[in-house]
N, C-alpha and C positions, 0 to 999 in steps of 0.2 A: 429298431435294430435290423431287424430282417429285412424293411425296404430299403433303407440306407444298402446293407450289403447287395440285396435287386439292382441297386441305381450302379454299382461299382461291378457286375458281373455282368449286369446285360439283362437279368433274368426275369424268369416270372414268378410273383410271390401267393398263395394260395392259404387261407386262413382256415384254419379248422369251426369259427364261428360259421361258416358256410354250410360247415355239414349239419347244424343243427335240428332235430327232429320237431316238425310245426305242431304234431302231437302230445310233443312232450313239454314243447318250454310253455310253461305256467307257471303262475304263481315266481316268477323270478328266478327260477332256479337253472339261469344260464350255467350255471358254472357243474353240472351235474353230466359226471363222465358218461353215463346211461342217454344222455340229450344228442349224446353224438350218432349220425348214420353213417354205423362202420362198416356195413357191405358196400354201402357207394363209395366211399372212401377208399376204401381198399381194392376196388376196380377203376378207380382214378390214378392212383398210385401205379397199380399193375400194371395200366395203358400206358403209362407216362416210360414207364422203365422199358418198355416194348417201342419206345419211339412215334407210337399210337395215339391218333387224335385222340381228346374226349372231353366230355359234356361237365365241368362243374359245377354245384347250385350255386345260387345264390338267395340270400337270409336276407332280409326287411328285420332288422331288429326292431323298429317302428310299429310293423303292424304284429312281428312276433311272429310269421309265416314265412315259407319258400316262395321266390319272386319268379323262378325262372333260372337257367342254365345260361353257362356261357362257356364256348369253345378254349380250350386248353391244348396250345400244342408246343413240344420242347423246341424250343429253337438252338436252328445246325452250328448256331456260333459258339454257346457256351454248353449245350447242354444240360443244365442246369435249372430244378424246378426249388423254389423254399418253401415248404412247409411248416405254418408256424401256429403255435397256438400252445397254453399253457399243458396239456395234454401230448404234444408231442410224442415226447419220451417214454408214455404209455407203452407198454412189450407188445400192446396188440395193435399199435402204429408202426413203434421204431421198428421192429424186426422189418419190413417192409423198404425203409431209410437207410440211406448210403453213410452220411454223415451225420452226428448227433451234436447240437450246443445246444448248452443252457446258459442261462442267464440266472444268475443269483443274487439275493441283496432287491436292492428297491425298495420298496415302499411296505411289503412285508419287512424288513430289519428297521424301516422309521416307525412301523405301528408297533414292534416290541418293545423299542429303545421308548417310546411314549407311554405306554400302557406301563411298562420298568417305572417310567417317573411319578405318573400319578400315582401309582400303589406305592411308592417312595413316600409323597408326600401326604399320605392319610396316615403314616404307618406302617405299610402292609407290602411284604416282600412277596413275589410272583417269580418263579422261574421261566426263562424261555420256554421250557418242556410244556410249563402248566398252561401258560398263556397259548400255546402253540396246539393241545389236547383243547382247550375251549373255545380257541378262536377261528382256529383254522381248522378245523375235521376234515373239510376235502383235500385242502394243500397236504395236511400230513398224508392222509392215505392213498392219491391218485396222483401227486405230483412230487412229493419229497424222496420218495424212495427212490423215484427212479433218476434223480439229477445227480446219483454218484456217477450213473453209466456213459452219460455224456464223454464223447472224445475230446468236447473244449469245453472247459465251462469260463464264463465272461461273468467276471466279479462286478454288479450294479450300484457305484456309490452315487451314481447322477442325484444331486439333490438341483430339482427346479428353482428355487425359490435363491440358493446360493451361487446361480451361474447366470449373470446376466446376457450373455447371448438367448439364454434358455429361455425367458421371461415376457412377459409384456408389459409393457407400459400403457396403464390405465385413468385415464381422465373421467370424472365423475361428477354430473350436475342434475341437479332438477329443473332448471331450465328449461322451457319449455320451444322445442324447437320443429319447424313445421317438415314434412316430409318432404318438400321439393326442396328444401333447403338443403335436406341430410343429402337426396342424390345428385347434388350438385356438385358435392367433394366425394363423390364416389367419381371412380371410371363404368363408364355407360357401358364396354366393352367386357369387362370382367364382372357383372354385377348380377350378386342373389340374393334371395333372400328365401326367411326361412323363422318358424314361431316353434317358439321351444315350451314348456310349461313344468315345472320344476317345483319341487318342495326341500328346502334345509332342514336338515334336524340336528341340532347341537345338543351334545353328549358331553355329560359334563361327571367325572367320578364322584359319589358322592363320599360327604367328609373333605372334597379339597376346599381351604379357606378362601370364602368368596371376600374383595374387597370395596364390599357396596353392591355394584350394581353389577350386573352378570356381563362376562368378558371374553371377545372371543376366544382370549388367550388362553381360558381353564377348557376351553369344549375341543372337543374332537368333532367335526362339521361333513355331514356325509348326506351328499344330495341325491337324488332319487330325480333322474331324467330322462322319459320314452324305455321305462322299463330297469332303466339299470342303474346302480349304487355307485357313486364316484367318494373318493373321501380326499378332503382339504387338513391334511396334519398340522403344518406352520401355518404362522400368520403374515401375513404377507409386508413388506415394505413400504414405508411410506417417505417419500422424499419430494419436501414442497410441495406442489399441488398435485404430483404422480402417486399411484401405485401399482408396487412394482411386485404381479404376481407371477405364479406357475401358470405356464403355456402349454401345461398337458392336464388334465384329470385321470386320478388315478383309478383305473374300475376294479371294485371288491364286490365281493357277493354278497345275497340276503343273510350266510349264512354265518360269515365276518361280523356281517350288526349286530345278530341274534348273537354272537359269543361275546360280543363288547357289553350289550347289556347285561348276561349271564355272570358275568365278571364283577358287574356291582358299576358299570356308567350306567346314569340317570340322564333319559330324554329332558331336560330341562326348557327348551324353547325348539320351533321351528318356523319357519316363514312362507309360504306360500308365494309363485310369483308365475307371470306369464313374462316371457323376452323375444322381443321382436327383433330380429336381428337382420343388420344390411352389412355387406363387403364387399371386397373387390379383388382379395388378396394381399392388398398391403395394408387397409384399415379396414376394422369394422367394427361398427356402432351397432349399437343394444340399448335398445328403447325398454325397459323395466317397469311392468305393472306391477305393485305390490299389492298384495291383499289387503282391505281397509286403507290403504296411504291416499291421500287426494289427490295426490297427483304425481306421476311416472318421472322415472329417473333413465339419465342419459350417460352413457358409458360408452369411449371411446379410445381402442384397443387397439396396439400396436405393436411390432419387435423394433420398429423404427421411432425414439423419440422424438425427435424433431419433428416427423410427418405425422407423431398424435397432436404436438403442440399445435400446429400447423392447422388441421382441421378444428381445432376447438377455436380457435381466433377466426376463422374463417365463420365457423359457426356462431361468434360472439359469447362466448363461455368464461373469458378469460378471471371476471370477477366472481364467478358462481360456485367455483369448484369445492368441492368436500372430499375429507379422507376419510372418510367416514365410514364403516362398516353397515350393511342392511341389519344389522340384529341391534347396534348401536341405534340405531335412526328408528328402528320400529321401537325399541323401550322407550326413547327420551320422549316418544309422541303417548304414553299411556300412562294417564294421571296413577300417584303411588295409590290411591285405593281401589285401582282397577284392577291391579296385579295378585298374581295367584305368589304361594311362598318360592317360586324357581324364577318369579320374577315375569312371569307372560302374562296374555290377557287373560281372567279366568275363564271365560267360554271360552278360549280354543284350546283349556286343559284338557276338556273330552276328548275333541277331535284327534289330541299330540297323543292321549291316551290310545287310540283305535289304531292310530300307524302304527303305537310301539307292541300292540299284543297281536298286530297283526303279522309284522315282523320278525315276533320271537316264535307265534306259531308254525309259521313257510321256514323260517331259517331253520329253528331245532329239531321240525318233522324232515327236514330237507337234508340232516346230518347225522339224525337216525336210518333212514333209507340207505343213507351211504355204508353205513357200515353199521348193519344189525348184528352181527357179531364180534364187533369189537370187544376185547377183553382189556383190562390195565396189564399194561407192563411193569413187571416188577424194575423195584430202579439199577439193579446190578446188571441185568441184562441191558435194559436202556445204555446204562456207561458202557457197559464193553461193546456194545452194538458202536455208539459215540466213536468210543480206542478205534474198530477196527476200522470205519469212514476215516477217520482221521488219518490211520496208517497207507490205509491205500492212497490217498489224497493226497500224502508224502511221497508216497511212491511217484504216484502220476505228475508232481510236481517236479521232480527230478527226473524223469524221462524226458516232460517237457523243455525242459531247460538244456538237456542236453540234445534232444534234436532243435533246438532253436539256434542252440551254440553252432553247431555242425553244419544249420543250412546257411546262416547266417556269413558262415568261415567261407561257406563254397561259394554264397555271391561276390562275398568280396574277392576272392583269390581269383573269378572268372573274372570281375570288371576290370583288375590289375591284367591278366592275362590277355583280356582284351585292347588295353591301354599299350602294353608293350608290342601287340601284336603292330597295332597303328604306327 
């Protein structure tokens, strides 16, 4: 959203992941307001407002340290700098900030509405409040309070997986194909490459009725890639030999998993893989090492159908392809007396054990730290806190409406007045 509105101003867009402290991010705990360096920040901002070059970091999420600086200066066209990051809206940012939006909804309102269904179908009814006090401890405390103050807030229904502009179309073989072959339908001109190493862990609530064999469709799928937690809610689309996924990853915290497990999901399976990835910009393939599999799978990735179709024939794939999910394809290959009762192999019940106590330990120390004195809120103050957001929100919604009406009248009455001037 922020560079979209950069591409339509002209401007330059400045992320608060920049400012992160290389002393402090550990153990996962990007998403910890404390992680931020807010005297540089706050003399970035103050240069900026002064017209005044300046120097801002830049963050290697990769290696988890500062890389180096880069010159920052407002350009005389727009003047105009965006500052974006879930923190924003923090008082010891905004006051600093000219204009304030939020973004509300996304992928936080698809993990409530999910977490609502599974506790639906054990039995077990969950409030927004309670899931929101277990799962989210940072969002409530360092980000929720302060997105009433926002002067716009932009309501986030983007569902990826329902917009297929949004999507990729994904081709998928085990085929084994040679690498001068893969860069021969790449463009030589736009071409990188790049090894990712990644682990799935699918979370599944316990108590929801399995039928058979474990399915993507009961797990909640949240990958762990160069440091940081991404989560997969839906399950993706399959049409003919395509599937047709999300073309963003959504990034959650250590401390999201640790309240998903807290809640009563059960680490059930995860996968282990390395992915060797080549593009150009318009396609890109992903050569897939699985842990234990004999032999690597081949995924080719597009927003353009035609030009996925297109390289896989090129590549000779056309009889080979599967819709197959990686968590599908690893069970069918593990004879049934080799499976543990969640259905994995039972040696890597340890290993699945070690991430998940490792994960509960960094996330729930990671959300005690945040708020060592957190008290309960009794529920009558909670609702009437609720009443008064809601009222202002009322408010703010009919103010907007009526300066929207008002500027809205004044373009049209200028372009009329300008039409009869001609």
């Amino acid at each position: 959203m922020a560079h979209k509105m950069a591409n339509i101003v002209g401007c330059e867009v400045v992320s608060l992941e920049s400012y992160f402290k290389s002393e402090h991010v550990k153990d996962f705990k990007y998403d910890d307001f404390n992680t931020l360096d807010l005297s540089l920040l706050s003399k970035n901002i103050d240069d900026v407002r002064h017209g005044q070059r300046t120097k801002v970091p830049i963050f290697d999420l990769e290696t988890g340290a500062r890389s180096g600086f880069k010159e920052l200066e407002v350009s005389e066209d727009c003047g105009v700098i965006v500052f974006e990051g879930v923190y924003a809206l923090h008082p010891e940012i905004r006051k600093s900030l000219d204009l304030w939006i939020a973004v509300v909804g996304g992928v936080h309102s698809h993990l409530i509405s999910r977490v609502q269904r599974d506790k639906s179908r054990v039995g077990c009814f969950m409030s927004q409040n309670e899931i929101m006090m277990t799962v989210f401890p940072m969002f409530q405390q360092y980000i929720e309070p302060h997105l009433v103050h926002a002067h716009l807030k932009i309501r986030n229904d983007f569902d990826p997986v329902l917009s297929p502009e949004s999507s990729l179309f994904v081709l998928k073989s085990n085929k084994q194909v040679a690498y001068q072959d893969i860069l021969k339908i790449l463009d030589p001109a736009k071409f990188c490459s790049s090894i990712q190493n990644f682990i799935d862990i699918y979370l599944r609530l316990r108590g929801i009725p399995a039928n058979g064999q474990l399915a993507d469709s009961d797990c909640i799928r949240v990958r762990i890639c160069e440091g940081r937690f991404a989560l997969l809610i839906r399950e993706p689309i399959r049409e003919g030999n395509f599937i047709i996924q999300p073309k963003v990853d959504f990034d959650i915290s250590i401390t999201t998993v640790a309240g998903l497990l807290n809640l009563g999901y059960q680490a059930v399976a995860y996968i282990e893989a390395s992915a060797f990835i080549y593009q150009d910009g318009k396609i890109l393939i992903e050569v897939d090492h699985l842990q234990d599999a004999p032999s690597p799978y081949l995924q080719i990735k597009g927003v353009d159908k035609e030009a996925v179709a297109a390289a896989g024939s090129t590549l000779k794939l056309d009889s080979s392809y599967t819709t197959k999910s990686y968590l599908q394809i690893v069970l069918e290959r593990l004879p049934a007396m080799e499976r543990s009762f969640n259905g994995i192999h039972s040696q890597q019940a340890a290993r699945l054990q070690e991430l998940v106590e490792f994960i509960q330990s960094q996330g729930n120390s990671s959300a005690s730290e945040s708020s060592p004195t957190r008290e309960a809120v009794p529920t009558e103050s909670m609702l009437e806190d609720m009443q008064s957001r809601i009222r202002r929100l009322e408010r703010w919604h009919t103010i907007n409406t009526v300066l929207w009406t008002f500027l809205m009248s004044a373009l049209i009455g200028y372009s009329l007045y300008q039409r009869k001037r001609q």
